[in-house]
N, C-alpha and C positions, 0 to 999 in steps of 0.2 A: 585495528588489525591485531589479532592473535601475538604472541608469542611464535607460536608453531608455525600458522604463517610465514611472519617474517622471517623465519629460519627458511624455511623451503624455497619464499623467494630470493634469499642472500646465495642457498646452493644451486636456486636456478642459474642466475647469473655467474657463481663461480663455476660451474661448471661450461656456462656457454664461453665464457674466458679461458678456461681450460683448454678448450674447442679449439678455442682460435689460435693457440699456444704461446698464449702469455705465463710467462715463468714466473711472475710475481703470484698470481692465480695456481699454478701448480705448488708451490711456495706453501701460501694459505691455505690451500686443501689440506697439506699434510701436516702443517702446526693445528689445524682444527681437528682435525679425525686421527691421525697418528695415535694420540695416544687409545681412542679407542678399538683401532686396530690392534694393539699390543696388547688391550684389557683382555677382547675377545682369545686372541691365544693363548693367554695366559690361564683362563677359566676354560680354553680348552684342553686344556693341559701341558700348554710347551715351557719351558724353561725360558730364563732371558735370553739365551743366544736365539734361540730356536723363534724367539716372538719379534724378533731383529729381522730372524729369516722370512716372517710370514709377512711382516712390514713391509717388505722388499717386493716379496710375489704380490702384494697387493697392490704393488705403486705400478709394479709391470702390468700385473692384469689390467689396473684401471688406464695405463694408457694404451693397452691394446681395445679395449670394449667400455671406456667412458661414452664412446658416440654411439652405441647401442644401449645406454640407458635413457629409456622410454620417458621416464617420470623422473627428472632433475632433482625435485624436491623429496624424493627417495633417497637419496644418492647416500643418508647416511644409513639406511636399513640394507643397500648394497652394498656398501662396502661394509658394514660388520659381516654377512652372509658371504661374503668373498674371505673375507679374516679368516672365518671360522671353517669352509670347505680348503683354506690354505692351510690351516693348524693341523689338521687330520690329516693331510696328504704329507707334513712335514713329519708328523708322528709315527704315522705307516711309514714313510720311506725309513727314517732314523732310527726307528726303536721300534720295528716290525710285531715285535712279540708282550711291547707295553704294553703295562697294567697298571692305573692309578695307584692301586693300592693292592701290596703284593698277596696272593692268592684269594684276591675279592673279583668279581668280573667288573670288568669297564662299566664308572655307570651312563647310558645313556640319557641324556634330557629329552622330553618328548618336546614337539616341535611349539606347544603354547609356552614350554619354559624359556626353550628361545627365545621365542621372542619376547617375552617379559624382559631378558637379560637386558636383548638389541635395546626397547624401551626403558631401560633402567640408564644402559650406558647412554644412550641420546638427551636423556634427563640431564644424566649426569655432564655431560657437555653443555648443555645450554645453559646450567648453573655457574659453571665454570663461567662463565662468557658474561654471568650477570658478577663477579664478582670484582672489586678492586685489582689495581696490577700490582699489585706486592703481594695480594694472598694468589692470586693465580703463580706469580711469579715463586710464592713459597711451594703449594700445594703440587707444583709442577716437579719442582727439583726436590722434595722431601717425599712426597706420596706416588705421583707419575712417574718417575725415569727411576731407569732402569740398570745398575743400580744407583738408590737415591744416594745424592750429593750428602756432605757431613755438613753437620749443623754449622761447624767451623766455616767451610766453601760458603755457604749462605749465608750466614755475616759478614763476613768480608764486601761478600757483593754487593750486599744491599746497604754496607755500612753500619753496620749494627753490632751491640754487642752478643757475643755467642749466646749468652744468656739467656740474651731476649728470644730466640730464634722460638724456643718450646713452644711460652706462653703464645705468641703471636700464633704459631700454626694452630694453636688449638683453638684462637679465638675464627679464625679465617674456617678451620674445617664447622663451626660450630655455625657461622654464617651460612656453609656451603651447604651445611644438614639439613636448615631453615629453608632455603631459595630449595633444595630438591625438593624437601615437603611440599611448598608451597606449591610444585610446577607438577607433582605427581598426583595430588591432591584435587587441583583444580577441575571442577566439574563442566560436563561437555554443556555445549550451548543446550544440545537434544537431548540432555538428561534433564538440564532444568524446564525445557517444554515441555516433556514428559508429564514433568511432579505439576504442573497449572491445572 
């Protein structure tokens, strides 16, 4: 079985758990996809508060319309595409008159960038998920949250000297570079039938 696969059938099932309102299930949805909810706002343009706020309407929308998602194994191209119709709605409502970059027009992505992004961040999750739990554990509170913990906080935690904290994230990000190449990279079954 796939990678991809396996992923689709892990959110079938969280989501049929979700269904049935198991909280441990609601739980794991959002340590899995959270952060790519906040990527997707953040590249739409919102601030940290504001990518807190689209976090929110996202956790709302999917428990209003989770049981109107058709395909399970979507559920992570749904909720980036809920992230990012949340991000625009929080930027219209907040800052009616914003503009990325002052007297430039808003630049819009055409819709194949999107979805490169949604694919890039979905990579990026399932690298995550191949990595050790000290470097998810770094790469979370150093690169993901919002704002990242000091180096100081993540030594203590993980018991380490502050020192070490650098070296470590870089060897961890240098892992996570590898496993996204490697998952980005990978050729479809039907491309290599193709090339026979």
């Amino acid at each position: 079985m796939t990678d991809s696969a396996a992923a689709g059938l892990n959110d079938r099932a969280l989501v049929a758990s979700c269904l049935k309102g198991d909280e441990e299930a609601w739980a794991e949805l959002w340590v899995k996809y959270g952060p790519v909810v906040k990527a997707v706002a953040r590249r739409t343009g919102c601030d940290a508060e504001e990518a807190k706020d689209v976090l929110q309407r996202v956790g709302f929308a999917a428990l209003q319309g989770l049981d109107r998602l058709r395909d399970p194994e979507k559920l992570a191209g749904w909720l980036a595409g809920t992230a990012r119709y949340q991000a625009l709605e929080v930027i219209r409502q907040r800052r009616p008159n914003h503009q990325l970059f002052a007297g430039t027009a808003v630049y819009a992505p055409q819709p194949e960038e999107s979805i490169q992004r949604d694919r890039d961040l979905i990579t990026l999750r399932r690298a995550l998920t191949k990595l050790d739990d000290r470097c998810r554990r770094l790469i979370g509170s150093l690169d993901l949250k919002e704002p990242p913990d000091s180096y100081r906080d993540v030594a203590e935690a993980e018991g380490l000297a502050p020192s070490s904290i650098g070296p470590i994230r870089r060897r961890c990000l240098k892992r996570l570079g590898k496993i996204v190449e490697r998952l980005s990279h990978r050729p479809s079954r039907a491309h290599l039938e193709g090339e026979r």
